[in-house]
KOLVO-274812 format. One line per field, with one value per residue (C-alpha): x, y, z. Coordinates in steps of 0.02 Angstrom, whole numbers, plus 50000, padded with zeros to 5 digits. Layout:
N
c1 X_...
c2 Y_...
c3 Z_...
END
This chain:
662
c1 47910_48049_48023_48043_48062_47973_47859_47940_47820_47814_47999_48012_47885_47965_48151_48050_48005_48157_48228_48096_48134_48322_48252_48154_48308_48408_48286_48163_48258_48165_48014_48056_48108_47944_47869_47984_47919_47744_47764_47857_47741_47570_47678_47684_47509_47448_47572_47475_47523_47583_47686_47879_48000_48067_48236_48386_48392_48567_48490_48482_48338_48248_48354_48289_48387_48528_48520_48603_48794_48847_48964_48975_49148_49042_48923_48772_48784_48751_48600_48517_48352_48446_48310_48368_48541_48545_48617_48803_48913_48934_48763_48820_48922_49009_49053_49175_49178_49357_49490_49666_49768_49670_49730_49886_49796_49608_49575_49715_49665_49471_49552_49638_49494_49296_49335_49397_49253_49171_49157_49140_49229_49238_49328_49262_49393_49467_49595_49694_49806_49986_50083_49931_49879_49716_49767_49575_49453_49412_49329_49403_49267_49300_49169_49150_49010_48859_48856_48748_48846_48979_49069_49216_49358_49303_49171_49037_48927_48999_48872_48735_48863_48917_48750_48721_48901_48834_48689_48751_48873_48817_48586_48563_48490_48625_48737_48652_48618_48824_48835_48708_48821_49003_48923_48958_48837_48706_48684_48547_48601_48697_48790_48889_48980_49134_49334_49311_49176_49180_49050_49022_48986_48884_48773_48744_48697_48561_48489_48476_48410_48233_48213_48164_48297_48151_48051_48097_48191_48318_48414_48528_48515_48400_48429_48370_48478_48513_48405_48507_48522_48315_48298_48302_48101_48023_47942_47998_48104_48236_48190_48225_48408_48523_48680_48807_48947_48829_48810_48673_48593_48485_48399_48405_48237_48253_48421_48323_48179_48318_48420_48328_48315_48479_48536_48412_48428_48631_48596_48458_48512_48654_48620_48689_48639_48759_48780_48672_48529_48540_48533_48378_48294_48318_48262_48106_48073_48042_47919_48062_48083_48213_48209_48263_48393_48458_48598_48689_48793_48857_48975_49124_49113_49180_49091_48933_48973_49040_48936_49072_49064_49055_49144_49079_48930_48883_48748_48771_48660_48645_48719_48615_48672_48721_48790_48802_48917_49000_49067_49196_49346_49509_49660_49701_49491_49478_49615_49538_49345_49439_49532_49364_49240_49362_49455_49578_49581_49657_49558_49654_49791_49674_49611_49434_49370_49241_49129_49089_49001_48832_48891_49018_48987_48865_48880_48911_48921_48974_49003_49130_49114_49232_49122_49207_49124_49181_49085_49099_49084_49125_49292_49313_49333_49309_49313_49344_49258_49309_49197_49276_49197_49289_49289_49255_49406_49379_49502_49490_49579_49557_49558_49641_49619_49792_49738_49577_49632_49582_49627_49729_49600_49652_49526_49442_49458_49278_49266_49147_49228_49278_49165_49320_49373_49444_49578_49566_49729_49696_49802_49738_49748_49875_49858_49914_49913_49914_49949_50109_50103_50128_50123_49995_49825_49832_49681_49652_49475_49436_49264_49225_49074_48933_48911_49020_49121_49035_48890_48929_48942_48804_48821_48715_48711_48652_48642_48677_48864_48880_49030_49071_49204_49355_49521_49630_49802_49927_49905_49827_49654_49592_49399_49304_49148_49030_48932_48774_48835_48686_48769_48955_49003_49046_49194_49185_49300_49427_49390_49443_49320_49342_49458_49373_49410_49313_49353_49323_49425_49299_49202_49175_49105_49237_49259_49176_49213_49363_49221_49225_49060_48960_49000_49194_49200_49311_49180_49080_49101_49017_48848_48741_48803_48812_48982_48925_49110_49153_49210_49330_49336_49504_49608_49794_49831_49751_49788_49625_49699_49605_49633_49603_49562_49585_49557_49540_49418_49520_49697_49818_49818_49956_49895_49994_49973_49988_49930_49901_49843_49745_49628_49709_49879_50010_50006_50183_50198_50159_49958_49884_49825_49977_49914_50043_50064_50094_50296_50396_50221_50255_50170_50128_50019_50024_49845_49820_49667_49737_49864_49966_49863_49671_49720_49574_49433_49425_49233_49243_49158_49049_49045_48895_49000_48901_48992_48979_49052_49149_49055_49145_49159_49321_49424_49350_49531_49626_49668_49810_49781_49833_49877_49831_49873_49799_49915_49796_49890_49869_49720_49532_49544_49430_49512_49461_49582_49603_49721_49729_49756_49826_49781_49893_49803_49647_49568_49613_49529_49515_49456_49408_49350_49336_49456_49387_49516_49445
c2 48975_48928_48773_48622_48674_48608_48692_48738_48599_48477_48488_48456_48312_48223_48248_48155_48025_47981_48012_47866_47768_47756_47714_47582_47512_47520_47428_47335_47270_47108_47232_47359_47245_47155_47319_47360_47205_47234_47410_47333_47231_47351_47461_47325_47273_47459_47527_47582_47476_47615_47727_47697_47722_47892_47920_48035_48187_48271_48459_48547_48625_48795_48922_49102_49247_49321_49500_49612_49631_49802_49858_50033_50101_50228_50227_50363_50491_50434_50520_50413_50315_50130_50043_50094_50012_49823_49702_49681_49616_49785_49751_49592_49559_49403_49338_49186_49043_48984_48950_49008_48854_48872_49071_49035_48891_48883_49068_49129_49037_49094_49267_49265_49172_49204_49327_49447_49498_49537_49701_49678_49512_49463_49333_49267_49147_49072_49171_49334_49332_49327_49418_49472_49305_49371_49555_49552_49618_49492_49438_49326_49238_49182_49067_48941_48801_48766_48600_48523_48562_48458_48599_48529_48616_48678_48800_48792_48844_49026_49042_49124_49257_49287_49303_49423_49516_49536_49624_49750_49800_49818_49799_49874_50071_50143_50045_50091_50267_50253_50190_50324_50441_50378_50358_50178_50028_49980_49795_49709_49531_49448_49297_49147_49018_48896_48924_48758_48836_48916_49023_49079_49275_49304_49149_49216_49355_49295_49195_49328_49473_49357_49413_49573_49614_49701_49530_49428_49282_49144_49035_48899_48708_48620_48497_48416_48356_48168_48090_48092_48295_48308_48465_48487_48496_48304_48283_48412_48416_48534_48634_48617_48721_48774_48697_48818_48742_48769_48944_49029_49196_49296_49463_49626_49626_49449_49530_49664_49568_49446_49580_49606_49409_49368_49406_49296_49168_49168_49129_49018_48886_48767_48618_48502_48588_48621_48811_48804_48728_48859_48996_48921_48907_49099_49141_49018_49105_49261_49179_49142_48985_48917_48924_48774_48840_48666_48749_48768_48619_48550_48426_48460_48433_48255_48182_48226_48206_48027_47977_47946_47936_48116_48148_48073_48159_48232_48160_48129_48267_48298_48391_48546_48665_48791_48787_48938_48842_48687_48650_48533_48590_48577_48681_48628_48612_48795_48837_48739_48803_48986_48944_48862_49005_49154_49183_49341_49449_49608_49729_49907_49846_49849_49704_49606_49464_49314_49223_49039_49005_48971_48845_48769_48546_48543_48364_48328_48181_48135_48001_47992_47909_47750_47712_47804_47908_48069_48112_48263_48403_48556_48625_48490_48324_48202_48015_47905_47749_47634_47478_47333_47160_47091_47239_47418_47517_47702_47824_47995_48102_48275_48268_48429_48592_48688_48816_48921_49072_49168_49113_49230_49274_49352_49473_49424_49585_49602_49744_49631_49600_49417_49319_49277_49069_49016_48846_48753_48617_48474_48322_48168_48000_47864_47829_47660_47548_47365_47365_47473_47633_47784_47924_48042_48100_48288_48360_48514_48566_48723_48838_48931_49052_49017_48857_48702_48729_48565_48453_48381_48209_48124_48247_48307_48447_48584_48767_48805_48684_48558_48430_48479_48334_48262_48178_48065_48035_47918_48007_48182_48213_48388_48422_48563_48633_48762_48884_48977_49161_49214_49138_49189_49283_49461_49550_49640_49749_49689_49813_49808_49771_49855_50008_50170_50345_50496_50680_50620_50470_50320_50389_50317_50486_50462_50291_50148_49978_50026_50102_50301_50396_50479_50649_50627_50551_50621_50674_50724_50906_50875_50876_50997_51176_51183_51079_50932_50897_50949_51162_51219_51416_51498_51655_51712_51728_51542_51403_51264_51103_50941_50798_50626_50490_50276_50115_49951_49847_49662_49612_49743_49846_49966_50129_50243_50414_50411_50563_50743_50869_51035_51090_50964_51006_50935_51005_51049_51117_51282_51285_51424_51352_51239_51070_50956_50849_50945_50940_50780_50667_50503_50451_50272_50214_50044_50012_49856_49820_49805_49922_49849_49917_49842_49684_49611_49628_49509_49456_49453_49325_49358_49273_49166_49109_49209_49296_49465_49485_49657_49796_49757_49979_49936_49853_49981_49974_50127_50253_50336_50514_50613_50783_50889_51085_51203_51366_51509_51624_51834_51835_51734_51568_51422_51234_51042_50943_50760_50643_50451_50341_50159_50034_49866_49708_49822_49939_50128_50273_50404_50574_50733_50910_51106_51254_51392_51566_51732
c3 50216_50097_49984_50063_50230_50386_50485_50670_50736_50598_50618_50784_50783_50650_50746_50897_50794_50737_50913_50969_50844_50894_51079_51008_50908_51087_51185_51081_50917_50890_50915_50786_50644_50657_50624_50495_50402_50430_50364_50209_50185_50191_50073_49915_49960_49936_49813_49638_49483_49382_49495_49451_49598_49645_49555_49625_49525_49464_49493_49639_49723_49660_49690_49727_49649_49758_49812_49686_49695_49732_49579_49630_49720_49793_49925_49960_50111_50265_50287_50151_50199_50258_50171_49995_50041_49980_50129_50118_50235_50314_50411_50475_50631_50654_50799_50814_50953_50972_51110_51165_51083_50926_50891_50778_50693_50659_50682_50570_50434_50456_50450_50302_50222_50223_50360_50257_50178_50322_50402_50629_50664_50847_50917_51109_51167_51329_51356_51287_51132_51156_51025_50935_50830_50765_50744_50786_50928_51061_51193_51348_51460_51622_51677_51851_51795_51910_51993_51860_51717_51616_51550_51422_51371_51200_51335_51190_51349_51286_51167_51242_51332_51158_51099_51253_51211_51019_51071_51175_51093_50892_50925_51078_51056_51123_51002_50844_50884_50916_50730_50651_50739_50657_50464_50522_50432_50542_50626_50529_50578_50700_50653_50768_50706_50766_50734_50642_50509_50334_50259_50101_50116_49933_49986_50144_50103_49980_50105_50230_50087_50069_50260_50337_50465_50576_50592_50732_50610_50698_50548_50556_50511_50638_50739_50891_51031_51092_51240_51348_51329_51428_51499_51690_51696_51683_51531_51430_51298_51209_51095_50901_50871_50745_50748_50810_50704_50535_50600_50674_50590_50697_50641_50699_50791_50859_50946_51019_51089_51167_51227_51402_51460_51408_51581_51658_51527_51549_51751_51743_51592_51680_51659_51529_51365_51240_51209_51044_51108_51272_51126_51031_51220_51258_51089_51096_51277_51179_51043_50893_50846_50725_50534_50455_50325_50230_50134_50304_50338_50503_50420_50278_50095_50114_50266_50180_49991_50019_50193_50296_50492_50547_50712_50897_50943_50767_50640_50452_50341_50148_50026_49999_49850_49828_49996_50133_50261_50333_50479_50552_50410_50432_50390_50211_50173_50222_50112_49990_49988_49992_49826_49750_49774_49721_49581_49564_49420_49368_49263_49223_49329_49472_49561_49542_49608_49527_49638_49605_49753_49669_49579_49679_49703_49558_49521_49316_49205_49062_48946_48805_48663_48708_48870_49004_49091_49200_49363_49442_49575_49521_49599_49727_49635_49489_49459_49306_49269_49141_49102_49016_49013_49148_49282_49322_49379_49475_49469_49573_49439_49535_49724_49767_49686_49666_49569_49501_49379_49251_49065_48948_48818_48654_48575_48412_48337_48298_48444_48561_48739_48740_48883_49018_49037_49173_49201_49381_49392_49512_49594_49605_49644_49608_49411_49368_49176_49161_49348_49356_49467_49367_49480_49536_49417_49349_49281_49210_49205_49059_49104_48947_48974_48822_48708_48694_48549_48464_48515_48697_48734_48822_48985_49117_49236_49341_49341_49178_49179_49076_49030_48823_48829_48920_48851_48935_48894_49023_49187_49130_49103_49007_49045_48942_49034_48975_49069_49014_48983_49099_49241_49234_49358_49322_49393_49571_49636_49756_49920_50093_50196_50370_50320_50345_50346_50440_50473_50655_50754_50723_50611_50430_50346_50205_50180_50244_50198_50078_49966_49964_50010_49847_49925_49929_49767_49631_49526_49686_49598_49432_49504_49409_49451_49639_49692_49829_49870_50055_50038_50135_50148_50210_50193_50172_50358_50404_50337_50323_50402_50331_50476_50395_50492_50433_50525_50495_50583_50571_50514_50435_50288_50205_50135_50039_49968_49794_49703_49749_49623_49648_49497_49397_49422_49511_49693_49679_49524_49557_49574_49644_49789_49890_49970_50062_50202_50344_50403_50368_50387_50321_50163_50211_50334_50440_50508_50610_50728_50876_50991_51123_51273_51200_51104_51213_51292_51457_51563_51728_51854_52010_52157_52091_51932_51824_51675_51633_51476_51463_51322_51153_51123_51201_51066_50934_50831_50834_50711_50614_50553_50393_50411_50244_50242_50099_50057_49982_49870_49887_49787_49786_49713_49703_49659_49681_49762_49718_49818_49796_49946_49865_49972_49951_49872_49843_49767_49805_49876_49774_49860_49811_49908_49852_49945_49931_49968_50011
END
């Protein structure tokens, strides 16, 4: 059990309470505040003398360490054990709740956001795309409600035939013996969340790396639903659920032991239940309860940062850091957490990425010497309060982020790497003096990794940030932050998720992920003295034809080939052996996820209503193909070939194989 998380009963008997307790208010109030008072009252008769009040802490809750990031551009064979592989977004499929109107808007932007760095995206809308919006696979439910259902237009009663849809198609046998078979990542975890969501991908993953994937494990943020929601059977409640909007993570086994009732569970579970709650039912029928996992949120930054009224039908919840989710965001705020989290860097004149989600809405303080002090959350805001004798005036100096780079750093000379800094520039509010509107607050806010450069002001903070000092000068405020050099974030390379390549159509026994396998590596041949690149043997009167094949799973991608050589040579400049595109093949490649004739994927309904969700190994995306042909001269001749495939906005691919002529 994590720290400071409920048992599945406790849990669920203290939601009742406080369910009751709303009742009471309802129905009884003169009733309730007299027991209010009494229970004020027994609580300064028995309180000890020495035991000072409980006081609201700036740092966050224990954090355990997040998996390991994979640095490597390589990845093992695909024979290797999948137990030595750490969990990366590869093993999770994500499956998106969303409707037609919503394509252009709410699930572009998720797209070309958090999205992106995941592998198997789904989409389960409505109704079909039209023109290809998401460039993404999905699924269209038709549906006809039972007489005791409310069923609203958002149709959140899709989510258990998503659920059901998800674990056919990636956790059922048949599916993962499908992905052994194409060198494709396995399914370890399933996970749902609304068009209206944003997840952070590193802190997902280090939530769902402290759980086995092969124990029965259901995650989300817990909640139980209104009164009014009772179940059909007298009595009986709901169970506890994870909010769907939050997100809901469920583990490979859970899928499989769900798998076989979902049918049932889809036909018999019509009455007025929201679509989470039917989900945490079907899974409870099965013996898995919910997890109670705090650092998803079911509100945005601001509803739950500054406790304002969260939409109708929705409860207020706290600020949990670091956090894995919210839900409820808007356009601009899922722009926003996107530009927070990741900062792009170029290293070699290739492309890396730094993630800040672990530290992202630590609250700071500080206080400069003149009495003003600075509050505030990292990357998403800051105040400034000025006391004088007669008032106290607030100021929200940084409200929107515009920018998060990487600082120009000049070497000291002294042959050490200098530790990277990094600049964020923020609008804020309206700044006014003596009463006169200026204009609009700029901050700039300057991350140094290591020590303050002198001794900090009086400043507080959390996860190894801390305030070194702040200026303010008219309407611009400059803010100096340290971070420990333990926790700066190193450097990852920028790959694209979802692009594979395979010697087969579908298959990802090349590439996977936009990361090459060990085996086709370029230095795949400098293992010991037996080569471990792919050998191709051929003669003078055949030629050996190498077909490449690339995808992408979601969105589009431009690859291009680059470089060519044979033995280290250029390939056209008179090597012994002659590799080339075959005829007047065209060197760039357009790869998009959906073709004209499978943009979707559509359920069909029954005579009962009942949907039957169509098998998502339809809207697999298709493929382009490179055509490579290898020349042998008149007499035997062994040489590596080495081609680079640039991929735009990401890293390349850089593969390598032996021909061997007879």
């Amino acid at each position: 059990m994590l720290p400071g998380v409920l048992p599945p009963r406790a849990g669920l008997r203290l939601a009742r309470l406080r369910l009751s307790a709303l009742r009471l208010a309802r129905e009884q109030p003169l009733l309730l505040l007299l027991l209010l008072l009494l229970l004020l009252l027994c609580s300064l008769l028995l309180r000890p003398p020495h035991c000072p009040p409980p006081r609201p802490s700036l740092t966050s809750a224990p954090r355990e360490a997040p998996a390991a990031p994979l640095l490597s551009h390589t990845l093992p064979r695909p024979s290797s054990p999948a137990a030595r592989e750490p969990l990366r977004m590869g093993h999770v499929v994500v499956g998106v709740m969303t409707a037609r109107r919503f394509h252009r808007t709410r699930g572009r932007m998720q797209r070309e956001t958090w999205l992106r760095r995941a592998r198997r995206v789904v989409f389960f809308s409505d109704g079909a795309e039209e023109g290809g919006e998401l460039a993404t696979p999905l699924v269209a439910h038709a549906f006809v409600p039972s007489k005791s259902e409310r069923v609203f237009a958002g149709g959140n009663w899709r989510a258990v035939p998503i659920l059901r849809a998800m674990a056919e198609a990636f956790f059922s046998e048949e599916a993962a013996r499908t992905l052994a078979a194409r060198a494709e990542p396995e399914a370890r975890w399933a996970f749902m969340c609304d068009d209206d969501s944003f997840t952070f991908t590193s802190e997902l993953l280090a939530t769902l790396a402290r759980y086995d994937a092969d124990t029965p494990a259901y995650l989300g943020y817990a909640f139980i639903a209104a009164p009014h929601l009772e179940g059909i059977v007298p009595g009986v409640r709901q169970p506890l659920f994870a909010n769907g909007g939050a997100g809901i993570a469920v583990s490979r086994a859970a899928m499989r032991l769900v798998l076989p009732h979902l049918e049932k569970c889809e036909a018999e579970y019509k009455w007025n239940w929201p679509g989470d709650v039917r989900v945490a039912q079907c899974l409870l029928d099965v013996g898995v309860p919910v997890t109670w996992i705090h650092s998803f949120h079911a509100e945005n930054p601001h509803v739950i940062i500054h406790k304002s009224k969260p939409p109708p039908g929705s409860v207020p919840v706290g600020l949990h850091l670091p956090p894995l989710s919210f839900h409820h965001v808007d356009l601009d705020t899922l722009a926003q957490l996107e530009r927070m989290q990741l900062v792009h860097a170029a290293r070699a004149g290739q492309p890396y990425t730094f993630d800040f989600a672990p530290l992202l809405l630590q609250p700071l303080v500080a206080r400069h010497p003149d009495g003003a002090i600075l509050q505030m959350h990292f990357g998403y805001e800051a105040f400034l309060i000025v006391k004088t004798d007669s008032s106290t005036t607030t100021a929200k100096v940084a409200e929107f982020l515009v920018s998060f780079k990487e600082a120009a750093v000049a070497a000291d000379g002294g042959g050490a790497a200098p530790q990277p800094s990094f600049v964020q520039h923020f609008t804020g509010g309206e700044c006014r003096r003596g009463g006169e509107l200026r204009g609009g607050y700029r901050t700039t806010v300057r991350l140094g990794c290591g020590e303050c450069e002198h001794e900090p002001w009086q400043a507080r903070g959390a996860e190894g940030l801390r305030i070194c000092r702040f200026t303010v000068a008219e309407c611009e405020v400059e803010v100096f932050v340290s971070l420990e050099a333990a926790r700066c974030p190193a450097p990852q390379p920028l790959l694209r998720m979802g692009l594979d390549v395979g010697t087969q159509a579908g298959h990802a026994d090349v590439a996977v992920d936009g990361m090459v396998r060990e085996e086709w590596s370029a230095s795949c041949a400098r293992h010991g003295d037996t080569p471990s690149c792919p050998s191709f043997r051929a003669s003078r009167a055949s030629r050996v034809q190498l077909l490449l094949h690339f995808r992408v799973m979601s969105g589009e991608a431009i690859v291009r080939m680059h470089g060519l050589s044979v033995g280290g040579e250029d390939a056209s400049s008179g090597s012994s052996i002659q590799v080339g595109l075959e005829g007047t093949a065209e060197r760039e490649l357009r790869l998009t996820a959906t073709a004209d004739d499978r943009q979707s994927s559509r359920g069909t309904t029954d005579q009962a209503g009942e949907n039957r969700p169509t098998s998502l190994a339809d809207v697999d995306p298709p493929t382009s193909a490179v055509r490579l042909m290898h020349k042998c001269p008149d007499e035997p001749a062994e040489a590596d070939v080495r081609v680079v495939f640039d991929v735009r906005g990401y890293h390349p691919l850089a593969l390598s194989w032996r021909v061997i002529c007879e």
